[in-house]
Structure formats: structure tokens, C-alpha cells
N, CA, C and O of each residue as an XYZ file, in Angstrom:
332
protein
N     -27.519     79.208    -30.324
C     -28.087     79.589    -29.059
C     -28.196     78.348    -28.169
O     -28.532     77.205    -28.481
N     -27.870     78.795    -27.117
C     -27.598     77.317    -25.605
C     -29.268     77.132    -25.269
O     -30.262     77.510    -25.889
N     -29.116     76.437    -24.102
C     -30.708     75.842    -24.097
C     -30.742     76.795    -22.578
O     -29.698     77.040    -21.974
N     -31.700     77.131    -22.236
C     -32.320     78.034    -21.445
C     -31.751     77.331    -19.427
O     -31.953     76.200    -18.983
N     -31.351     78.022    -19.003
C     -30.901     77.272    -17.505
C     -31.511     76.706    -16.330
O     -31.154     76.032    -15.364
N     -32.751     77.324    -16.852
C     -34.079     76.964    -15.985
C     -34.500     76.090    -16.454
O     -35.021     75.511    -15.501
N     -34.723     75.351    -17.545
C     -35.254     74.218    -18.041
C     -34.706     73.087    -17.947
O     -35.307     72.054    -18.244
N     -32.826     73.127    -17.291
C     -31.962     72.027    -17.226
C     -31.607     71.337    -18.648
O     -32.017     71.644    -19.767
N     -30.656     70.240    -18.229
C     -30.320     69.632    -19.519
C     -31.443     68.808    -20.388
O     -32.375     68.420    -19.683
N     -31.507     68.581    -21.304
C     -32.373     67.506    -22.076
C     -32.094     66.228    -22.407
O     -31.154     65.806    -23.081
N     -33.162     65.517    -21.774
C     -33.173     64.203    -21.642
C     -34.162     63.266    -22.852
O     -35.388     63.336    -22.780
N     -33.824     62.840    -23.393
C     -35.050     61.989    -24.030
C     -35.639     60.919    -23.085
O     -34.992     60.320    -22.227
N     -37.219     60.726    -23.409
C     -37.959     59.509    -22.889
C     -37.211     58.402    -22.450
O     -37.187     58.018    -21.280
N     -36.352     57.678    -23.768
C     -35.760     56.371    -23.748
C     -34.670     56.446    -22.670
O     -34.519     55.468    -21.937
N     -34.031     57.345    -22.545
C     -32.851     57.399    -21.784
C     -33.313     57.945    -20.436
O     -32.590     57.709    -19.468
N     -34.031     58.395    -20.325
C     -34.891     58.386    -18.694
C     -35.898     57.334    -18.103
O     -36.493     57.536    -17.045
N     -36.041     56.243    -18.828
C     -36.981     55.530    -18.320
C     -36.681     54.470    -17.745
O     -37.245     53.870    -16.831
N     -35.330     54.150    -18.582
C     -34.756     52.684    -17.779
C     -33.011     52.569    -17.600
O     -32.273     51.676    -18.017
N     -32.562     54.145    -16.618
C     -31.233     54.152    -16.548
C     -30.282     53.226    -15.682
O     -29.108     53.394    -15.353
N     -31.111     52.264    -15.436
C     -30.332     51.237    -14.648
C     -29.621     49.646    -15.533
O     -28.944     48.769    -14.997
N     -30.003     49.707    -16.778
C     -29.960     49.013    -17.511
C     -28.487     49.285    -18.279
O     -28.208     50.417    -18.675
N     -27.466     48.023    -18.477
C     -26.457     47.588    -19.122
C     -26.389     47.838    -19.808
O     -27.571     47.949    -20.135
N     -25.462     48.331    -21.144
C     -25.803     48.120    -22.580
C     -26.491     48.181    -22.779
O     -27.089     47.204    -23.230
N     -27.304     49.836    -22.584
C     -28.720     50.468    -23.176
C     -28.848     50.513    -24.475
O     -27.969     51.292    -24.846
N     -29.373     50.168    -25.302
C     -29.467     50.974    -27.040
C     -29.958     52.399    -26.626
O     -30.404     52.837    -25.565
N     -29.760     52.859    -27.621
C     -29.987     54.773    -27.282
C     -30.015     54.928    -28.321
O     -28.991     54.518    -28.866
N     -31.150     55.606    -29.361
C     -31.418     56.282    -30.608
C     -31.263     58.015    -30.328
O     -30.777     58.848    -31.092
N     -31.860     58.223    -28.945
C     -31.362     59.722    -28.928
C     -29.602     60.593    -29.150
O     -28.858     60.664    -28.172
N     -29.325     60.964    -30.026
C     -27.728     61.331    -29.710
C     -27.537     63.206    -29.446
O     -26.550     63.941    -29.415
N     -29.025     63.442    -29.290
C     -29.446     64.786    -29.163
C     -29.485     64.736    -26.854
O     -29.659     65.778    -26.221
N     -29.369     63.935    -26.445
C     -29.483     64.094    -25.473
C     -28.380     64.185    -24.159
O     -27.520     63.305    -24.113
N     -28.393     65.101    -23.232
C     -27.081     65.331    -22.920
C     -26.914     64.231    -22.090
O     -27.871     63.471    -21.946
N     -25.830     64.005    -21.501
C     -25.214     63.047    -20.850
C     -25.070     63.413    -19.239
O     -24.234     64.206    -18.806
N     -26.340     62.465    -18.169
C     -26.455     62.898    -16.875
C     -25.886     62.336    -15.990
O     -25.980     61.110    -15.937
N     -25.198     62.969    -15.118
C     -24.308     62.504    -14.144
C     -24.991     60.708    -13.690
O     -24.159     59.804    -13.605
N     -26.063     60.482    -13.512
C     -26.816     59.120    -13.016
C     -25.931     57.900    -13.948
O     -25.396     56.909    -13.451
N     -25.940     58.277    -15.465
C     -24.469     57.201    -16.146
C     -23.608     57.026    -15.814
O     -23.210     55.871    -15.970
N     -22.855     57.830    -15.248
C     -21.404     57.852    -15.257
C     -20.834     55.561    -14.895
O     -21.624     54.754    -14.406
N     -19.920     55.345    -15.175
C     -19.707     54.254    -14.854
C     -20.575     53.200    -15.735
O     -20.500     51.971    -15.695
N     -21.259     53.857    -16.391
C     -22.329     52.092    -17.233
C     -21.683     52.462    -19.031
O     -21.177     53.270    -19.809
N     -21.967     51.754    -18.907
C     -21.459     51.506    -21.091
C     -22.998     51.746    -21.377
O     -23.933     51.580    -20.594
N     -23.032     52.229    -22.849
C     -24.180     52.403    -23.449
C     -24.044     52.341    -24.960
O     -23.038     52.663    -25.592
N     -25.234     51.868    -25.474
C     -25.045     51.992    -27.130
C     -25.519     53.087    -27.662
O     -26.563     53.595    -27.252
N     -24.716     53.650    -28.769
C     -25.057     54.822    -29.195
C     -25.636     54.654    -30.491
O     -25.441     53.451    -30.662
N     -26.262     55.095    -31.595
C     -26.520     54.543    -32.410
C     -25.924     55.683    -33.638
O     -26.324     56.838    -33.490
N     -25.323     55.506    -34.409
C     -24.671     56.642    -35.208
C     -25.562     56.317    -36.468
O     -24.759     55.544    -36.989
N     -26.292     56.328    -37.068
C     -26.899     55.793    -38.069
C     -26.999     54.782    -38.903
O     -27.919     54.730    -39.718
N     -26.170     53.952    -38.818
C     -25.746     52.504    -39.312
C     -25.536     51.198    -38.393
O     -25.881     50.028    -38.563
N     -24.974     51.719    -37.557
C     -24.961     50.594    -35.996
C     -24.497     51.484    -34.621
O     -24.056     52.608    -34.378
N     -24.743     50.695    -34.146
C     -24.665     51.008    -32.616
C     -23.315     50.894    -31.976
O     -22.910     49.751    -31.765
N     -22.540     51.931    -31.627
C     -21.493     52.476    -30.870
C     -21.070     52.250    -29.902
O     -20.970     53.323    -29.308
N     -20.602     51.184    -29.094
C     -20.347     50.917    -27.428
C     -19.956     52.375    -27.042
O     -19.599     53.071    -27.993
N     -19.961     52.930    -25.868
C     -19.203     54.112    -24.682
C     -19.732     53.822    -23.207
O     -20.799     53.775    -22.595
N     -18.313     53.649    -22.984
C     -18.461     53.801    -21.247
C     -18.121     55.288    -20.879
O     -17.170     55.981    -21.241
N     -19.010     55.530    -20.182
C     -19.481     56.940    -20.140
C     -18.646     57.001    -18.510
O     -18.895     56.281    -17.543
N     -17.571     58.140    -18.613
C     -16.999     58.690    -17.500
C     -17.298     60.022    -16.588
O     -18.482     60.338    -16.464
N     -16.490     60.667    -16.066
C     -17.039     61.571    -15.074
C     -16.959     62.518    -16.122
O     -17.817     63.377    -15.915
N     -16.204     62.794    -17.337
C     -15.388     64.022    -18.395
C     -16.691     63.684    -19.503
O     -16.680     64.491    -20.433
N     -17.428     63.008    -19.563
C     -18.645     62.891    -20.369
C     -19.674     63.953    -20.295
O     -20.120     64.753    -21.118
N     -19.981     63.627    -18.652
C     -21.315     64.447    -18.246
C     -21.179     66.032    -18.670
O     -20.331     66.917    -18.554
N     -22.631     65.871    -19.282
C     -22.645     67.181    -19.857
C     -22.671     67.728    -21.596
O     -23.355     68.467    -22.304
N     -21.650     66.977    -21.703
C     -22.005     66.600    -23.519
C     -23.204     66.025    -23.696
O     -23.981     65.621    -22.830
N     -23.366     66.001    -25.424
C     -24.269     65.154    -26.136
C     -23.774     64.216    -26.055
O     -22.566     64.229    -25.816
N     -24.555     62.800    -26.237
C     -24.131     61.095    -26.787
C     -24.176     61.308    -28.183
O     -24.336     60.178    -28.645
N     -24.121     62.181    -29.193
C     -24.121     61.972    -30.184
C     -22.779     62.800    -30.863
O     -22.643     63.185    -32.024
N     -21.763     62.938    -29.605
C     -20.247     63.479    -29.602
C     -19.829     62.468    -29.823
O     -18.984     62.410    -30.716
N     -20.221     61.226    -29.123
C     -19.093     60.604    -29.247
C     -19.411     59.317    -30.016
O     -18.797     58.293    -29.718
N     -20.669     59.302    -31.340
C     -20.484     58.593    -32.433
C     -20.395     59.065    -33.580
O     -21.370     59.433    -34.233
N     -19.545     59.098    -33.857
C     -19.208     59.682    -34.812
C     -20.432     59.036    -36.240
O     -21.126     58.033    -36.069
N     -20.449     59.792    -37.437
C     -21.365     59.249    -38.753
C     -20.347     59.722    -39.600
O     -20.805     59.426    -40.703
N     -19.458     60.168    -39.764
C     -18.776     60.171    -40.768
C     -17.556     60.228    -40.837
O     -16.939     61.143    -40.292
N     -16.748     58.918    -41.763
C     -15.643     58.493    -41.197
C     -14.844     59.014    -43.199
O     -15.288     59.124    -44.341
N     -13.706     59.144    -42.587
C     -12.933     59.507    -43.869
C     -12.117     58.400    -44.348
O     -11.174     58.076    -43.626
N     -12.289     57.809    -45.348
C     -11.439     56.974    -45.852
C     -10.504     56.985    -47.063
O     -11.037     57.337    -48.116
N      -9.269     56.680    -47.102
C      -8.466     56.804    -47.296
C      -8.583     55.806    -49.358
O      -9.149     54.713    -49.386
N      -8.241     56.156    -50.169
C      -8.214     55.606    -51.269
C      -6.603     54.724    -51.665
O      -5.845     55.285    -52.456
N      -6.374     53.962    -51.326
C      -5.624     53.639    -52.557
C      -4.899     53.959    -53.404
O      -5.522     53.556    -54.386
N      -3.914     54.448    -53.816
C      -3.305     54.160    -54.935
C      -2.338     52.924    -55.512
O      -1.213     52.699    -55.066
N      -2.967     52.175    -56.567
C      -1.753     51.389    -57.263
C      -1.213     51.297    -58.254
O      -1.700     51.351    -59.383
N       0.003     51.127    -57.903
C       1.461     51.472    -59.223
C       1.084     50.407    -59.346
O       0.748     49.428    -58.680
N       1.278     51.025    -61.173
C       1.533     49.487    -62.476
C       2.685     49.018    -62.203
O       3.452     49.612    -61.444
N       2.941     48.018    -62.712
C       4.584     47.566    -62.644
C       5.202     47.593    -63.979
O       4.900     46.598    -64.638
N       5.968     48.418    -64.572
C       6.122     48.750    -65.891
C       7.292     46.832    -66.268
O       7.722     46.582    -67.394
């Protein structure tokens, strides 16, 4: 279920209080992405470290927590013996 249209998008505290700021850290990744970014880089924090995104006009509107990813697939190895 979507979030109600009258209530607008959701913003967290941190990310409304000081949107003029460079290379914000951002723990919220629940919060949508408001046209007022567009053009600034921000850190995202995916659970282990923090994510650079320069946030464009094709952003607004998503979550910030689209575009850090937490789980990455890695690839194993295999090595041949050498008979």
C-alpha cells in the first residue's frame, strides 16, 4: 500500500534540517527524494558505509535507499589443480 496523497512525500528530520549542505551523511534510506536536492551529492548509508549519489532530476521521487544497494553478489572462484 502507497502512502496517502494528502500527507505528501516523507521526509526524515535529518534530511530536512540542513538541505543546503555538501556531502550530507543520510542514515534515512526510507526517505523520498525532494526536488530541493536535485544537483548536490549526498551520502547514503547502506549499512556498512556510506554511498556517494549525485542526485538528478530522474531521482526525485524515489527512496535514497534505491540507490544503495546492501547486498552485493559475489562471485566464487574456482581453481584447477594442475595434474
Amino acid at each position: 500500500m502507497s502512502r496517502s496523497t494528502w500527507k505528501g512525500p516523507f521526509l526524515d528530520k535529518c534530511v530536512v534540517k540542513n538541505l543546503e549542505i555538501e556531502n550530507k551523511k543520510i542514515w534515512s534510506r526510507r526517505s523520498t527524494i525532494p526536488l530541493v536536492l536535485v544537483g548536490r551529492t549526498v551520502l547514503v548509508y547502506n549499512g556498512k558505509k556510506f554511498k556517494s549519489l549525485r542526485i538528478t532530476r530522474q531521482h526525485v521521487g524515489f527512496k535514497l535507499g534505491d540507490f544503495a544497494p546492501t547486498r552485493f553478489h559475489t562471485v566464487k572462484k574456482v581453481i584447477k589443480k594442475k595434474k
